[in-house]
C-alpha angles and dihedrals in degrees: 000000000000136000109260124203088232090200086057090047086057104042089046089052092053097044098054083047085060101034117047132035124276118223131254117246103354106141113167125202132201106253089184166202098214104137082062115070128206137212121326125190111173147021148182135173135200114281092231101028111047091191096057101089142182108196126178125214115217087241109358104077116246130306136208135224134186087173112058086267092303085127126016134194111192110235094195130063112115103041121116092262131017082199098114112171099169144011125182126177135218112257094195089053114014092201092073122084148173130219127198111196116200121064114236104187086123103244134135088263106033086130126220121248138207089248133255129006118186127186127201088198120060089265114312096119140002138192126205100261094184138014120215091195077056100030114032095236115147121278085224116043108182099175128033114185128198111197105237086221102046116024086201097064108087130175128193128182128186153149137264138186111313117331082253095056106132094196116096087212079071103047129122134188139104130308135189134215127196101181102056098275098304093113124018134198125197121239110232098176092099091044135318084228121072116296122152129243113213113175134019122191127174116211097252090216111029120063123233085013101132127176131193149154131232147186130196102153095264147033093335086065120111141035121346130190124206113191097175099052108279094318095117140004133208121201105237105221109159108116102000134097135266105298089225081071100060121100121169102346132187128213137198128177119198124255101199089044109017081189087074121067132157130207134207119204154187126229107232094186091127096226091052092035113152092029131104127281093188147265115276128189123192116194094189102064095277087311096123128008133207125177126246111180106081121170093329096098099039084119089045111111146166082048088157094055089033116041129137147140138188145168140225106257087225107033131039106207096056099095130167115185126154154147120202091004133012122266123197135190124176096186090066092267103324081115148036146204133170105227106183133048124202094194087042111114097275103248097046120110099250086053125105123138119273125262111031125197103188147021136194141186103191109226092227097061116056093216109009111121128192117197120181111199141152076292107055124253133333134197139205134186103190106061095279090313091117140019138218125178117230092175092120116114091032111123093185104110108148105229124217094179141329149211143196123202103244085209086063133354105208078082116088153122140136133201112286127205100267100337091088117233110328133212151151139199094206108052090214105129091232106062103053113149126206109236108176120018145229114027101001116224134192119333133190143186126211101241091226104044119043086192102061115069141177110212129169148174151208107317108028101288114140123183118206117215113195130157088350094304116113115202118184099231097176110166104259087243107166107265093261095055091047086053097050092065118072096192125002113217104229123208131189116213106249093227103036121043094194093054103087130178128193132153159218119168086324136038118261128203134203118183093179111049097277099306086118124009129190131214093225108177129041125252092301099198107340094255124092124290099250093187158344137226119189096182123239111256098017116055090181080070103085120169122196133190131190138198094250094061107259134128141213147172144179120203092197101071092267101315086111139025129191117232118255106324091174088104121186094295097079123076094241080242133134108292107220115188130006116201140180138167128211091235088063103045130233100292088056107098135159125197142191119200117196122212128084133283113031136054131298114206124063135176137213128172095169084065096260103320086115137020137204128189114240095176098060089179101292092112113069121282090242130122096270098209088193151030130191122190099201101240092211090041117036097176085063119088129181122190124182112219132180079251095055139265127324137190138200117185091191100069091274100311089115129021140206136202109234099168090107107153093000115125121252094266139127109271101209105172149009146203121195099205093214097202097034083040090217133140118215128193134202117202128192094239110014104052118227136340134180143195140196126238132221 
């Protein structure tokens, strides 16, 4: 995925609200998944009722519990951004509580956000407290603090572009407020320049005791400590190592003994980055450090995505912290166990999903344990002896493509950020079933056939389903090349289901159903291959476009290829999506292109010699992920933006907005269902949706 100016993503949603049509009677519901889960990043619970839970999606809004996530409604849709990094709730008044937009989990797409909500109401309702476009405030706020002692005294800290980033727009950090968030000040004693602020904790016991990590790529690095409210602040040094060592670190101070504290923290050595620097305990307030991991978490690793602590609120030597899995001690570190197994039969106790990015005991229960991780979110009640899932009900699954079968369109599914590639028989939302693992890639069905299917995932490893049987038919590319591509595009040959593209630099063929592939052009422009058109009616026709901009095509099914056709009238940036339609004929293709500041949507009917804009800016300048040229209706065109769905029934002279109720996501595919005449969306954050057509 791809880095996106949230401010523009705004402006360019309200603009085409106010701008194009919207379309009559288009009303779109979630199909699923929602038995699935996504990614989580925060959570907090009512001090009094630990059932009673807030959770944040890293890019599907926030989402309430009475039931210890048994059940979930979702409380955001239609907000300026669903990228929620943090949440923290008032414990003098529970129905207040703060949002922090932006995920800062420090990933290609941990998404910006606009800056702070805040409801007085448990939720039913928020308002923007603070902008960061208007504030300053950072675009990804991974930590928000509410001082036990003052409620109006708030602290944030996040993170910006790269720590060397000389623009203050970038810049991370922690801020303070003293009025209840309704002005903020940066904090300039770790540097005036950008730095990141990971982690905020106030002394439960003692007033004005503050305590936070940074990192600013040298000595300021590390854990601080304020005793005089955030006047000043001292490093704390003894025990640890060097501050220049510390990457993303984590911090938890205990309930039941505030002298005792623990830390969890990233090695930024840059050879040994994502690993872990150690656990470290302090039994005199941070005074003094010593560390406790040992050799236990010398497997542990992306520390700096996943990275969280917590204690027991009764006992502080019952500690869970991890990255990847869950470790627990109960003798304050002497020993370890890993308690939970990624890799482990979903449903087993070991088992909760991998990464996770926060954990939370709640004060009121003595053993009952909340993780939020790329699954969802997970709960013990022994302490984190034992799992359970209670994703169910979270519509929240980041999608990196989709399919319907086009036989029968209860059939469907894509690859999914972390969730493997997803489907279900049934169409019911409900019922969804994981069928490859890890990052899901591109999946297709046989338009004939529901039950044969091409998947794939990271690296250019695709899996064939036929008849009830699975083969792995990954092309036989040397190992380098397989590394060099993060996720293939995979076509099926209209006319011949056994007749299967895909691509890195260069374009593969399979005639057999994957028992032999070909590499059958040369390197085209040195980038990945982003995606491949074989055109209806004509299967010599094949269209490719790469991540660099460029476009090519052979008219002899792949024996030749032309040289570079994208011409100076495309941008040179990623081309998304290539479509065509037999009523038009081969030379007939429409593009998308992602990226800022140009326009999205491009046409060729001499099959790409030439090139004319039919966006002409009046879609939003936006990346546009997907275009479908409606087979029964060629005039009717359909493209899927970061800023919704849009329609144009002229053959793009003139456009409508037809996201409706649809959540402020990014829409990165869709399917027309040309029996069925339904168009269905996937979206990266708040799983499908689908609409019917007149």
């Amino acid at each position: 995925m791809r880095e996106a100016p949230v401010h523009a993503l705004v402006r360019e949603r309200n603009r085409a609200e106010q701008t194009l049509p919207a379309t009559e009677n288009v009303v779109w519901k979630c199909i699923g998944p929602t038995n699935i889960g996504g990614r989580m990043t925060s959570i907090v619970c009512h001090p009094e009722k630990p059932d009673c839970i807030w959770a944040g999606a890293a890019a599907g809004g926030v989402w309430q519990s009475n039931d210890a996530g048994r059940t979930w409604r979702a409380l955001w849709r239609d907000h300026d951004t669903l990228n929620i990094g943090s949440l923290a709730i008032d414990p003098k008044n529970p129905a207040v509580i703060y949002c922090g937009t932006g995920e800062a989990n420090l990933s290609v797409d941990s998404y910006a956000g606009v800056g702070i909500y805040r409801t007085d109401n448990g939720g039913k309702t928020w308002k923007l407290l603070a902008s960061s476009d208007e504030t300053g405030v950072p675009t990804r706020i991974g930590v928000i603090a509410i001082d036990p002692f003052d409620s109006k005294h708030l602290r944030i800290g996040g993170v910006g572009a790269n720590e060397s980033s000389a623009r203050p727009k970038d810049f991370g950090g922690m801020f303070a407020s003293h009025d209840g968030g309704a002005t903020w000040e940066r904090e300039s004693f770790v540097s005036r320049n950008n730095y990141w602020c990971h982690a905020i904790v106030f002394h439960p016991a003692k007033r004005r005791v503050i305590f936070a990590t940074f990192t600013e790529q040298g000595a300021k690095s590390g854990i601080w400590r304020s005793a005089d409210g955030g006047e000043n602040w001292m490093q704390l040094t003894e025990g640890l190592p060097a501050p220049e060592c510390f990457g993303r670190t984590s911090l938890a101070i205990s309930l039941s003994n505030p002298d005792v504290m623990y830390a969890f923290a990233e090695d930024a050595h840059s050879y040994r980055s994502d690993l872990l620097l150690g656990v470290f305990r302090s039994d005199d307030g941070g005074k003094s450090w010593r560390e406790i991991g040992g050799k236990h978490f010398s497997d542990e690793g992306q520390i700096s995505y996943g990275n969280t602590i917590a204690i027991h609120p009764k006992d502080p030597d019952h500690v869970l912290c991890g990255g990847v899995d869950l470790h627990l001690t109960t003798d304050g570190g002497k020993h370890w166990k890993k308690v939970t197994r990624w890799d482990a039969k979903a449903g087993q106790p070991k088992y909760a999903h991998s990464d996770h990015h926060q954990l939370l005991m709640p004060a009121a229960a003595r053993g009952q344990v909340y993780t939020v991780n790329d699954g969802g979110v997970d709960v013990s009640y022994d302490g984190g002896v034992t799992w359970s899932n209670r994703s169910k009900g979270l519509a929240v699954t980041m999608y990196y493509d989709f399919d319907v079968a086009q036989s029968d369109s209860r059939h469907f599914g894509g690859g999914a950020q972390d969730n493997g590639t997803v489907v279900t028989r049934t169409g019911r939302h409900n019922d969804h079933f994981e069928i490859l693992g890890g990052d899901g890639g591109w999946m297709i069905y046989d338009p004939a056939d529901a039950g044969h299917i091409f998947a794939s995932y990271y690296n250019m490893n695709i899996w064939r389903w036929c008849n009830g049987r699975r083969w792995d038919v990954s092309p036989p590319a040397p190992q380098k090349e397989k590394d060099s591509i993060w996720m293939v595009y995979v076509t099926m040959d209209p006319g011949d289901a056994k007749t299967v593209f895909t691509g890195s630099k260069r374009v593969w063929r399979t005639k057999n159903a994957g028992k032999t592939w070909k590499a059958v052009s040369p390197v085209l422009d040195g980038s990945a291959i982003s995606v491949i058109e074989v055109a209806p009616g004509d299967s010599n026709r094949i269209y490719v476009g790469t991540k660099n901009g460029g476009f090519f095509r052979s008219v002899d099914g792949g024996k030749t290829w032309s040289a570079n056709l994208a011409g100076a009238t495309l941008p040179g940036h990623e081309i998304t999506r290539i479509d065509s339609t037999a009523k038009l004929g081969p030379d007939f293709v429409l593009i998308t292109l992602g990226n800022f500041g140009h326009s999205h949507l491009f046409r060729s009917q001499d099959g790409g010699k030439s090139w004319e804009d039919i966006d002409k800016g009046q879609l939003p300048d936006v990346p546009h992920n997907a275009v479908v040229i409606r087979p029964d209706a060629p005039r009717t065109v359909y493209v899927a933006t970061d800023a919704g769905v849009f329609v144009s029934r002229n053959s793009g002279r003139s456009w409508m907005n037809m996201s409706a109720n649809l959540p402020n996501v990014n829409v990165v595919d869709l399917i027309f269902h040309e029996k069925d005449r339904t168009l269905s969306a996937a979206t990266y954050g708040r799983s499908l949706w689908r609409t019917r057509l007149d």
